[in-house]
C-alpha atoms as a printed R data frame, in Angstrom:
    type eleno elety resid chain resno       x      y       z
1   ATOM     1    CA   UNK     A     1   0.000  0.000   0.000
2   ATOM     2    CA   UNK     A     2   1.417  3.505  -1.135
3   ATOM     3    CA   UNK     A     3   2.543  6.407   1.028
4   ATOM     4    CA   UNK     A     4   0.025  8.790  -1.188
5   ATOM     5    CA   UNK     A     5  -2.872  6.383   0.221
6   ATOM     6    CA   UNK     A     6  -2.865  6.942   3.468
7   ATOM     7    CA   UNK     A     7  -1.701 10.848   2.136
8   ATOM     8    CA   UNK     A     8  -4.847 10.558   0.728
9   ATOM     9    CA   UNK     A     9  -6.664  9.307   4.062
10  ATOM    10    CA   UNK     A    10  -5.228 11.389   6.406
11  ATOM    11    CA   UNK     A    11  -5.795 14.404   4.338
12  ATOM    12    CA   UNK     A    12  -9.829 13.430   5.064
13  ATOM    13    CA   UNK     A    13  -8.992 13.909   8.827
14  ATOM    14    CA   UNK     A    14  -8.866 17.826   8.117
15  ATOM    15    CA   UNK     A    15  -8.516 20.053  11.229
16  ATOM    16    CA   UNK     A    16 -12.348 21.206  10.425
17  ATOM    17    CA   UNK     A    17 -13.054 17.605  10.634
18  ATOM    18    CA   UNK     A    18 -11.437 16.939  13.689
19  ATOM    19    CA   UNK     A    19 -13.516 20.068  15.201
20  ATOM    20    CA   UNK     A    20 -16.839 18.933  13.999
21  ATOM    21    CA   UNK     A    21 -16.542 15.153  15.971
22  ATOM    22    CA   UNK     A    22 -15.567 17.206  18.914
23  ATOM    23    CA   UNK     A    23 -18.394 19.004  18.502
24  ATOM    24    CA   UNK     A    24 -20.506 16.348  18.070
25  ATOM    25    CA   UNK     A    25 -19.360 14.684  21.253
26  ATOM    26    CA   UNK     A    26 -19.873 17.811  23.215
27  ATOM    27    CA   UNK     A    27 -23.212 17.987  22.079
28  ATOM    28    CA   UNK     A    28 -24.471 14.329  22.898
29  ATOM    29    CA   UNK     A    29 -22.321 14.798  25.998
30  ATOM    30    CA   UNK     A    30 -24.409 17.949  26.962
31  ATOM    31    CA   UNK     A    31 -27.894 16.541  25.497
32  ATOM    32    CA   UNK     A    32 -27.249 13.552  28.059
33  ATOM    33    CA   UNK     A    33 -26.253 15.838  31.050
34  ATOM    34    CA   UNK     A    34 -29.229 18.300  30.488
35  ATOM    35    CA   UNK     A    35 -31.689 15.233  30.480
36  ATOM    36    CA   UNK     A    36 -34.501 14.998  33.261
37  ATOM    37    CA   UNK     A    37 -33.173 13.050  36.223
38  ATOM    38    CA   UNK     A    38 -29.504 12.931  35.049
39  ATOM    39    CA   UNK     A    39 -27.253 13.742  37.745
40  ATOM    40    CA   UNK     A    40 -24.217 14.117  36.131
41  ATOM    41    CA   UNK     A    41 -21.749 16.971  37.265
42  ATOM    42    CA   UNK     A    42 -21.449 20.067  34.652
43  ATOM    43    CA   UNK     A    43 -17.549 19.473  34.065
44  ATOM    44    CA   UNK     A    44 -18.321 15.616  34.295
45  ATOM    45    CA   UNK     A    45 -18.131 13.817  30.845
46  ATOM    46    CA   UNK     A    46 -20.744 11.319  29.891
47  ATOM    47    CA   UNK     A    47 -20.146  7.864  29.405
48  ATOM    48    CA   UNK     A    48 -21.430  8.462  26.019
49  ATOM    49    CA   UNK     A    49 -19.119 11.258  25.225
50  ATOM    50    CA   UNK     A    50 -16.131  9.169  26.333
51  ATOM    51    CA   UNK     A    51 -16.624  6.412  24.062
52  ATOM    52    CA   UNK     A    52 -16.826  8.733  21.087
53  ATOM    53    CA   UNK     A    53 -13.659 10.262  22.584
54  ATOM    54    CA   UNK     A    54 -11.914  6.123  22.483
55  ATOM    55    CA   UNK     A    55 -13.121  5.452  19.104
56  ATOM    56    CA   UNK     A    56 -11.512  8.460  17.655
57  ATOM    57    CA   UNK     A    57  -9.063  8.220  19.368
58  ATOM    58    CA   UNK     A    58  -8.277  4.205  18.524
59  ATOM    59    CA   UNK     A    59  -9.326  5.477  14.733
60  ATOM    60    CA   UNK     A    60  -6.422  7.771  14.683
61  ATOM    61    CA   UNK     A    61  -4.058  6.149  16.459
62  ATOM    62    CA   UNK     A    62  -4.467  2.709  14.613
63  ATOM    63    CA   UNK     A    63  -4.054  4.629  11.196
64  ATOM    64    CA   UNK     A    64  -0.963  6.684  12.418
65  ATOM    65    CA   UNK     A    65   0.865  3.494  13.570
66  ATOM    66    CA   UNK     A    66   0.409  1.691   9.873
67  ATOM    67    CA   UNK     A    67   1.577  4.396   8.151
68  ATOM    68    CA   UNK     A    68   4.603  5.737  10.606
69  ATOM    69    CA   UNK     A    69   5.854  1.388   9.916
70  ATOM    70    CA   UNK     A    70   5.624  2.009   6.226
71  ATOM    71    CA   UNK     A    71   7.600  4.846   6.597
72  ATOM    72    CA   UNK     A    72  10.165  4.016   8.890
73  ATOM    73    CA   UNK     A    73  10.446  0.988   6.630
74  ATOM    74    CA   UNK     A    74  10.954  2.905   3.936
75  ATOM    75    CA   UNK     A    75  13.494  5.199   5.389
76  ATOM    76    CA   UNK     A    76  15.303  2.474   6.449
77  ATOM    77    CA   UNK     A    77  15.679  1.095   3.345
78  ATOM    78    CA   UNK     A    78  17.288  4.321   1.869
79  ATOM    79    CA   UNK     A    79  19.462  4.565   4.339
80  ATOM    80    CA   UNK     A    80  20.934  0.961   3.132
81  ATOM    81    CA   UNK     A    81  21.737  2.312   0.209
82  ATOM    82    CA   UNK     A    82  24.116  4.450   1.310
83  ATOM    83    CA   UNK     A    83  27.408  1.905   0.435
84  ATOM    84    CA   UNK     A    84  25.512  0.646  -3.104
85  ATOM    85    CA   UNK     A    85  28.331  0.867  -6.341
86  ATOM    86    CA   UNK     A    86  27.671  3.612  -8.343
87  ATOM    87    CA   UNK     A    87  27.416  2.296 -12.488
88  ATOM    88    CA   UNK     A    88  26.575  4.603 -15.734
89  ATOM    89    CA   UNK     A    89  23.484  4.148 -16.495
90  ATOM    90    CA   UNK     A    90  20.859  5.879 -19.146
91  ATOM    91    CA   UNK     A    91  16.582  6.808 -18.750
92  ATOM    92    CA   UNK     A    92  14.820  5.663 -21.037
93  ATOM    93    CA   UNK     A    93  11.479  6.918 -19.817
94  ATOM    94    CA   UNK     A    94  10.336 10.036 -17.902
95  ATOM    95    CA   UNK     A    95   7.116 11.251 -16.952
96  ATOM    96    CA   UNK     A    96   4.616 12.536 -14.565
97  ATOM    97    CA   UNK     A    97   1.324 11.276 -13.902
98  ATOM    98    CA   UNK     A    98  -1.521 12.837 -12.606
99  ATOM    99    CA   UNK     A    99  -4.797 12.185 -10.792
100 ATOM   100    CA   UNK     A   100  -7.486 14.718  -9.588
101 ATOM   101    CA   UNK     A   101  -8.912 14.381  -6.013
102 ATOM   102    CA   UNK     A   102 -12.786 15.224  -4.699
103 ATOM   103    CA   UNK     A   103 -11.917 18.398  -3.557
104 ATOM   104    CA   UNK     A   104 -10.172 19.571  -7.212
105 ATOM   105    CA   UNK     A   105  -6.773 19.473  -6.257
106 ATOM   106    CA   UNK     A   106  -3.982 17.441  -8.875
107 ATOM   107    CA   UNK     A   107  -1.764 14.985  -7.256
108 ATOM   108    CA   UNK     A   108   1.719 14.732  -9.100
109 ATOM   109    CA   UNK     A   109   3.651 11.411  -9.336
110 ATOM   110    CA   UNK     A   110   6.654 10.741 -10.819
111 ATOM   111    CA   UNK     A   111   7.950  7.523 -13.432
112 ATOM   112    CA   UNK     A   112  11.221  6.718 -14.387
113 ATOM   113    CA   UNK     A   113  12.757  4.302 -16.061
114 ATOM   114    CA   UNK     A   114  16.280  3.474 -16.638
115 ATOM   115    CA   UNK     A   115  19.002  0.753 -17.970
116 ATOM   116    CA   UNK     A   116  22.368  0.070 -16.561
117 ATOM   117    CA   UNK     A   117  25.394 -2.536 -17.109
118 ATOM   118    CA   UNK     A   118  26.850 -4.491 -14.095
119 ATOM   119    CA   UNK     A   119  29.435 -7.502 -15.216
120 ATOM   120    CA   UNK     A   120  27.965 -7.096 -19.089
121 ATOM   121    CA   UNK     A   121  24.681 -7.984 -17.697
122 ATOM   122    CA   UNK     A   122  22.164 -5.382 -18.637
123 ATOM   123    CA   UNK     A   123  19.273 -4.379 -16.026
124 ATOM   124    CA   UNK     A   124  15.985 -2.559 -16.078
125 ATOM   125    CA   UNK     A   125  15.343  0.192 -13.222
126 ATOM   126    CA   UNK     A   126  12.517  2.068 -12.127
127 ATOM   127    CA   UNK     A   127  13.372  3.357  -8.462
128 ATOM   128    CA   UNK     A   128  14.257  6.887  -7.685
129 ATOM   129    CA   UNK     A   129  14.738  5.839  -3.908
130 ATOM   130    CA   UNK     A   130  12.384  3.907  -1.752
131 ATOM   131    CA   UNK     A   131  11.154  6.698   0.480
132 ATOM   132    CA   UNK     A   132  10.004  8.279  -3.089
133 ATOM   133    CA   UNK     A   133   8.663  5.312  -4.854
134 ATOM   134    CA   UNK     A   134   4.915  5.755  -4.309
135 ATOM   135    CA   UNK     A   135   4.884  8.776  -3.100
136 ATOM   136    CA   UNK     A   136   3.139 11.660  -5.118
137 ATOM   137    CA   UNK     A   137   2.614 15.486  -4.349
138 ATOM   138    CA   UNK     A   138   0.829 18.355  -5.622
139 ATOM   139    CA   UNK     A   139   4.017 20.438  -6.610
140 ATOM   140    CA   UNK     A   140   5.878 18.006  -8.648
141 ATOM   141    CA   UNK     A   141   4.300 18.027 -12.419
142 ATOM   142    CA   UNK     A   142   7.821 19.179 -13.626
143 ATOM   143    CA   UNK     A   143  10.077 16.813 -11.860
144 ATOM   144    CA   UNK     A   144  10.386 14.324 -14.949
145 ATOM   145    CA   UNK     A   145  12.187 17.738 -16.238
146 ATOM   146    CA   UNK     A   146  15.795 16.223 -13.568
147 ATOM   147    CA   UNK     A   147  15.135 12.945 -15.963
148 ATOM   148    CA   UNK     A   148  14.909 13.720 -19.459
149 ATOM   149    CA   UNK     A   149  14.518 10.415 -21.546
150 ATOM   150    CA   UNK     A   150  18.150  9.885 -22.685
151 ATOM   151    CA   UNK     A   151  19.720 11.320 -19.795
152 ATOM   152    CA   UNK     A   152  23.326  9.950 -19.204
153 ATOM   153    CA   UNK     A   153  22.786  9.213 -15.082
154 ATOM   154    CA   UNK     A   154  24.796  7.602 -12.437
155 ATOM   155    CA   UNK     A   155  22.812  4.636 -10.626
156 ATOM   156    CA   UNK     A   156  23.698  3.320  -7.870
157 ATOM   157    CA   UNK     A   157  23.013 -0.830  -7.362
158 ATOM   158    CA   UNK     A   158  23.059 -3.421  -4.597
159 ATOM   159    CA   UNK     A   159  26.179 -5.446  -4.847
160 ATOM   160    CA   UNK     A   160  24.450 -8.768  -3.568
161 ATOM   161    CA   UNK     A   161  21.740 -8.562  -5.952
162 ATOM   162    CA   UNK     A   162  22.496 -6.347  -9.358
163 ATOM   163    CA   UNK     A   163  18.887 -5.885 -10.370
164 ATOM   164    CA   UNK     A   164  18.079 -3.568  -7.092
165 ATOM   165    CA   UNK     A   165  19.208 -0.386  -7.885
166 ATOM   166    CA   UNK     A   166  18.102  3.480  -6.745
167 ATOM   167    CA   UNK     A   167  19.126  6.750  -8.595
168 ATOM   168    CA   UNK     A   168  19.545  8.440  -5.140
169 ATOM   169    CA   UNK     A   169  20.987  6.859  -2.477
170 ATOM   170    CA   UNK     A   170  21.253  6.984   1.527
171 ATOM   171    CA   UNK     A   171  20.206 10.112   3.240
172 ATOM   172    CA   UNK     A   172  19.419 12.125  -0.186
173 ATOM   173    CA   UNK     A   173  16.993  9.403  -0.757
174 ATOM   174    CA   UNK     A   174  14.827 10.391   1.785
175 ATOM   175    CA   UNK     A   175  11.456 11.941   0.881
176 ATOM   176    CA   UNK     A   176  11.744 15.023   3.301
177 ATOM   177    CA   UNK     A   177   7.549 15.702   2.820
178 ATOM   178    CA   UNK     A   178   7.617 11.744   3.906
179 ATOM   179    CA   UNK     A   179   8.730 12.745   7.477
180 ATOM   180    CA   UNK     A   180   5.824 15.150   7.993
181 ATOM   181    CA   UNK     A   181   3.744 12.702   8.191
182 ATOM   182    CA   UNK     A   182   5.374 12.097  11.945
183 ATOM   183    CA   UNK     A   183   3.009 14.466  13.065
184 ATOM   184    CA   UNK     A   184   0.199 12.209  12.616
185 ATOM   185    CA   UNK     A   185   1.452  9.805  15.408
186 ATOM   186    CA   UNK     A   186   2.628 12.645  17.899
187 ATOM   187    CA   UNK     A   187  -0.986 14.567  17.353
188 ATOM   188    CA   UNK     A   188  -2.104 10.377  18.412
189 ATOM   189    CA   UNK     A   189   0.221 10.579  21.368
190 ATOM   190    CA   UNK     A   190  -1.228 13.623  22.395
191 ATOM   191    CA   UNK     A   191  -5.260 11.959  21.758
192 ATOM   192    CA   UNK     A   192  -4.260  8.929  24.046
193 ATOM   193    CA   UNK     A   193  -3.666 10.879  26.607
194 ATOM   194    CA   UNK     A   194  -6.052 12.991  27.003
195 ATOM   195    CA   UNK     A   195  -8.221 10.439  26.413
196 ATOM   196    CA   UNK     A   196  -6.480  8.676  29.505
197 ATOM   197    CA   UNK     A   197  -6.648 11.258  31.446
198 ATOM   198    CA   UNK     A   198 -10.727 11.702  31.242
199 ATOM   199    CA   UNK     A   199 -11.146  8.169  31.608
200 ATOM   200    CA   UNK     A   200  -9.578  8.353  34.755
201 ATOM   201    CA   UNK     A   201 -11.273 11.771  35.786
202 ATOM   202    CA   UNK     A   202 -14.758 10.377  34.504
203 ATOM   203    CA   UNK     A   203 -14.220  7.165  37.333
204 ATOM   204    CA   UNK     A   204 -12.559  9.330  40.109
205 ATOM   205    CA   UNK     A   205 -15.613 11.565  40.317
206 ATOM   206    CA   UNK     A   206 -17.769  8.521  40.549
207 ATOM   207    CA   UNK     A   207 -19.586  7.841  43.726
């Protein structure tokens, strides 16, 4: 599963989303409260309201963790590339795709395509860097211009096993707008414990 999906996903979870399902707890929390009968305090959360609180709150959290491994993963592996050989190598295809989301914005992704020798055994490529791979952007419908088709290019290739190769490798691999997606978990961090922290206030008050 690609980077750009959960891009996409995330993106759903906008901060006016995350403001309306507060809302709408606070609402049901204050329908409940303002019920005949109900004894709850005023600045004591329903039951109600703190189950909405967990599911969002797993929701989020679940979603962060899957996509923080695939990127961790993928960081990882461009940071093994840092000792690959360096061969000549050629592109023989450049371009940049592009798809249109519900809300009219263009996401960019980029294709290349490249041959190189190793031992007089020719290879295929197709990797930028593994960080990169699958992930597309809205800014980049000109990057197949750093790849023209015919391009003389250096790529760089896994000693153990020729046919793995990456046109940038170790740390300059890295997708840089890949690692803002580390917000994601830390804004989940910050969810579990506040959720923790009215669980616990929701039983203390109880009597």
């Amino acid at each position: 599963m690609s980077n750009n999906f959960w891009e996409d996903e995330l993106e759903k979870k906008s901060e006016e989303d995350i403001e309306k399902e507060l809302e709408k707890i606070d609402n049901n929390a204050r329908e409940i409260r303002d019920e005949p009968g109900n004894t709850v305090e005023p600045n004591q959360i329903t039951i109600g309201g703190l189950g909405g609180i967990w599911v969002f709150t797993i929701i989020w959290c679940a979603a962060s963790l899957f996509t923080t491994i695939i990127m961790v993963s993928d960081i990882a592996a461009d940071l093994g590339t840092g000792d690959w050989e360096p061969v000549d190598g050629i592109v023989t295809n450049s371009y940049v795709s592009s798809s249109s989301d519900s809300e009219g914005g263009t996401t960019y992704c980029l294709h290349v395509s490249y041959e190189y020798v190793v031992d007089g055994i020719s290879y295929d490529g197709n990797r930028v860097s593994y960080s990169s791979e699958n992930s597309c952007n809205s800014w980049s419908q000109n990057a197949d211009d750093d790849y023209p088709e015919g391009e003389e290019i250096t790529v760089y290739y896994d000693p153990s096993n020729p046919s793995e190769s990456v046109l940038e490798p170790g740390l300059s691999g890295v997708d840089c707008f890949t690692c803002c997606f580390f917000i994601f978990p830390l804004v989940g961090l910050f969810l579990l414990y506040a959720s923790i922290k009215s669980t616990i206030g929701r039983f203390s008050n109880v009597r």
